[in-house]
C-alpha positions in Angstrom: 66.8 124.2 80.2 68.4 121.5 83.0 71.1 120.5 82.0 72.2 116.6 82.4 75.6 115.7 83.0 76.3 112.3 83.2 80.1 111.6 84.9 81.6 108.1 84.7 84.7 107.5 87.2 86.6 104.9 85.2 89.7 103.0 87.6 91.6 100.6 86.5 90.1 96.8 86.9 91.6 93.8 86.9 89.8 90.7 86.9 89.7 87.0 86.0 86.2 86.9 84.5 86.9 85.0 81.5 88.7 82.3 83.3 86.3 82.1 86.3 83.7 80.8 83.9 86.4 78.6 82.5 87.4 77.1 86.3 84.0 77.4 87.8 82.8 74.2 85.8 85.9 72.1 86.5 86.0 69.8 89.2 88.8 70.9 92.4 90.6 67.8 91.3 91.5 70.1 87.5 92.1 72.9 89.4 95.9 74.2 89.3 97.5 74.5 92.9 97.7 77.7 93.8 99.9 80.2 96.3 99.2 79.4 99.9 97.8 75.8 99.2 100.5 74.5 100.9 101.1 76.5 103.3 97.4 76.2 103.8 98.0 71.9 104.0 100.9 72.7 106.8 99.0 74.6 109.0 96.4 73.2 111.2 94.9 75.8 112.6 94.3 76.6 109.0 92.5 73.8 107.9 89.3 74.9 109.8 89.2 77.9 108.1 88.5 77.8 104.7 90.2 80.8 102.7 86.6 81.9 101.1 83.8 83.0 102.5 80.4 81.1 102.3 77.7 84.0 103.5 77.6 87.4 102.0 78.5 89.8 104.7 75.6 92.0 106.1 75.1 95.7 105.8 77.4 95.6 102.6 74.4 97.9 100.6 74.8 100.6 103.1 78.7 100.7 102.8 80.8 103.6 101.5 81.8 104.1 97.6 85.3 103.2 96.9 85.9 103.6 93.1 83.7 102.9 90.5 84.9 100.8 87.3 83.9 99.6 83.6 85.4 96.5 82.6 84.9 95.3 78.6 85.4 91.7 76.7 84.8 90.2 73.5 81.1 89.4 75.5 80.2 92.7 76.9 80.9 95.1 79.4 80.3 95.0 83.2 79.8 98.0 85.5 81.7 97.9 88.6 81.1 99.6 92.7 83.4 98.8 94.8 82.1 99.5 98.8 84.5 99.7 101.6 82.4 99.2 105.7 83.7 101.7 107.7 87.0 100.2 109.0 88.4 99.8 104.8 87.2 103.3 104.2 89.0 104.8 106.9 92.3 103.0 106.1 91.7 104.2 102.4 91.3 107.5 103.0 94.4 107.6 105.4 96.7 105.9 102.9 97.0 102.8 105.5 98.5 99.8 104.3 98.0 97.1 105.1 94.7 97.0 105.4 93.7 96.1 109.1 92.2 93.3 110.4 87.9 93.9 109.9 88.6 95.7 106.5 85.8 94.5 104.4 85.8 95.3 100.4 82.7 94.8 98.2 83.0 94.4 94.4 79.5 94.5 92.5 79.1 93.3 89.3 76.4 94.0 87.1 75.9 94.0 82.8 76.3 97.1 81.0 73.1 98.5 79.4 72.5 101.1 77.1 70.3 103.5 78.4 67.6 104.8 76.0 66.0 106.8 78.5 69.0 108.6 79.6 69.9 109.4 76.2 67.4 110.9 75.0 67.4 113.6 78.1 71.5 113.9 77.5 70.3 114.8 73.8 68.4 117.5 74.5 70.7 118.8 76.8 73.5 118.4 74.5 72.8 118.6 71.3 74.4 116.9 68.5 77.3 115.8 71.3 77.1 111.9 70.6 76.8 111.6 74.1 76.0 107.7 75.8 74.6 106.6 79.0 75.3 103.4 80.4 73.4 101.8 83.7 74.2 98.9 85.3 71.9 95.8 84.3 71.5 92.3 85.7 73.8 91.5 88.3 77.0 89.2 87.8 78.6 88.3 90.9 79.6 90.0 94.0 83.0 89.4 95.7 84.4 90.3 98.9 87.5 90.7 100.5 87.8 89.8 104.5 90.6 91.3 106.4 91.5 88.7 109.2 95.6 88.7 109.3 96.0 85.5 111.3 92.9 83.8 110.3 93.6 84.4 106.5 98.0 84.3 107.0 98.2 81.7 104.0 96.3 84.1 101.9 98.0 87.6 102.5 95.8 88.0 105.5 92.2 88.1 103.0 89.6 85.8 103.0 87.5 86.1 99.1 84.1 85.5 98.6 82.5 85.5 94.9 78.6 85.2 95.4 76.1 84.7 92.0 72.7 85.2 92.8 73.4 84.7 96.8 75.3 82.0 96.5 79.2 81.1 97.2 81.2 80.0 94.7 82.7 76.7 94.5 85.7 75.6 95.9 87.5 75.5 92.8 87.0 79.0 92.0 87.6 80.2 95.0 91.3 78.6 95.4 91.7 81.0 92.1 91.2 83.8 94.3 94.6 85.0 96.1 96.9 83.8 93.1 94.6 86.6 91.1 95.3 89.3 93.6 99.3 88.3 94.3 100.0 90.9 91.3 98.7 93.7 93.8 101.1 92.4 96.9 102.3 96.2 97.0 99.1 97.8 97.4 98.4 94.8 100.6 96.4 92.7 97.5 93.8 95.1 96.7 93.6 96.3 93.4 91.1 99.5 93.7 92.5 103.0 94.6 90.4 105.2 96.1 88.2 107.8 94.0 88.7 111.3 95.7 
């Protein structure tokens, strides 16, 4: 008999979720100011480039696994990849911080789904465990993290991007982004470790 193991990597996650839906439908002018907005305002070379991104970055499906994550709420739970392009993995697996410039991070989102199918084979490999399978469903959002030190300075050197089906969020949510990821200033604003 084969047996089935199913292995879930579970990292830490730390997100804003909840309050993205929340922001998302207010207007810029009920969004809070956040860090680097004025800094942002002072700069002019700054004021061309916008501190999120508006296209999803290409080639981010053929990217290398990071960490893997599950995040629950009172609504449900969301499965997390995290992808690294070659110039992020490298700096991961080196323990390089900061992050330099080109680093792109990837953070799917998808709806936690029961699995029947998958149970069912786990239960006849394990009998009597109690043992759950969980795939990722329909997709929530995507984000991504830029690396660009002087094009990004007001923002810890990272431009964001949050993409539902293909398309950027608004500006609102976006200025949401960096005051999110101060709390991870140590680790260069990145939250994920990497899974050995």
């Amino acid at each position: 008999m084969k047996n089935y193991i199913l292995t879930f990597t579970v990292a830490a996650a730390f997100t804003i979720a909840a309050r993205a839906e929340e922001i998302s439908s207010r207007t810029a002018d009920e969004t809070p100011a956040t860090i680097g907005d004025a800094d942002v305002a002072n700069k002019s070379d700054q004021e061309s480039s916008p501190i999120f991104l508006t296209e999803i970055p290409e080639g981010y499906r053929n990217w290398k696994l990071i960490a893997v994550s599950r995040l629950t709420a009172a609504k449900g739970s969301q499965l997390r990849g995290m992808l690294g392009n070659d110039i992020a993995i490298k700096a991961y697996r080196e323990g390089k911080l900061p992050f330099p410039d080109g680093a792109i991070i990837a953070a799917l989102h998808w709806n936690e789904l029961s699995s029947q199918e998958n149970n069912e084979v786990i239960a006849k490999g394990f009998p009597g465990a109690g043992i759950q399978s969980f795939v990722p469903g329909s997709g929530v959002n995507m984000q991504f993290m830029v690396k660009d030190s002087k094009k990004y300075a007001a923002t810890g050197g990272w431009g964001f991007g949050d993409f539902t089906d293909g398309k950027p969020g608004n500006a609102a949510l976006m200025k949401t982004c960096f005051s999110c990821h101060v709390p991870a200033k140590d680790h260069d604003f990145v939250f994920t470790r990497y899974a050995p």
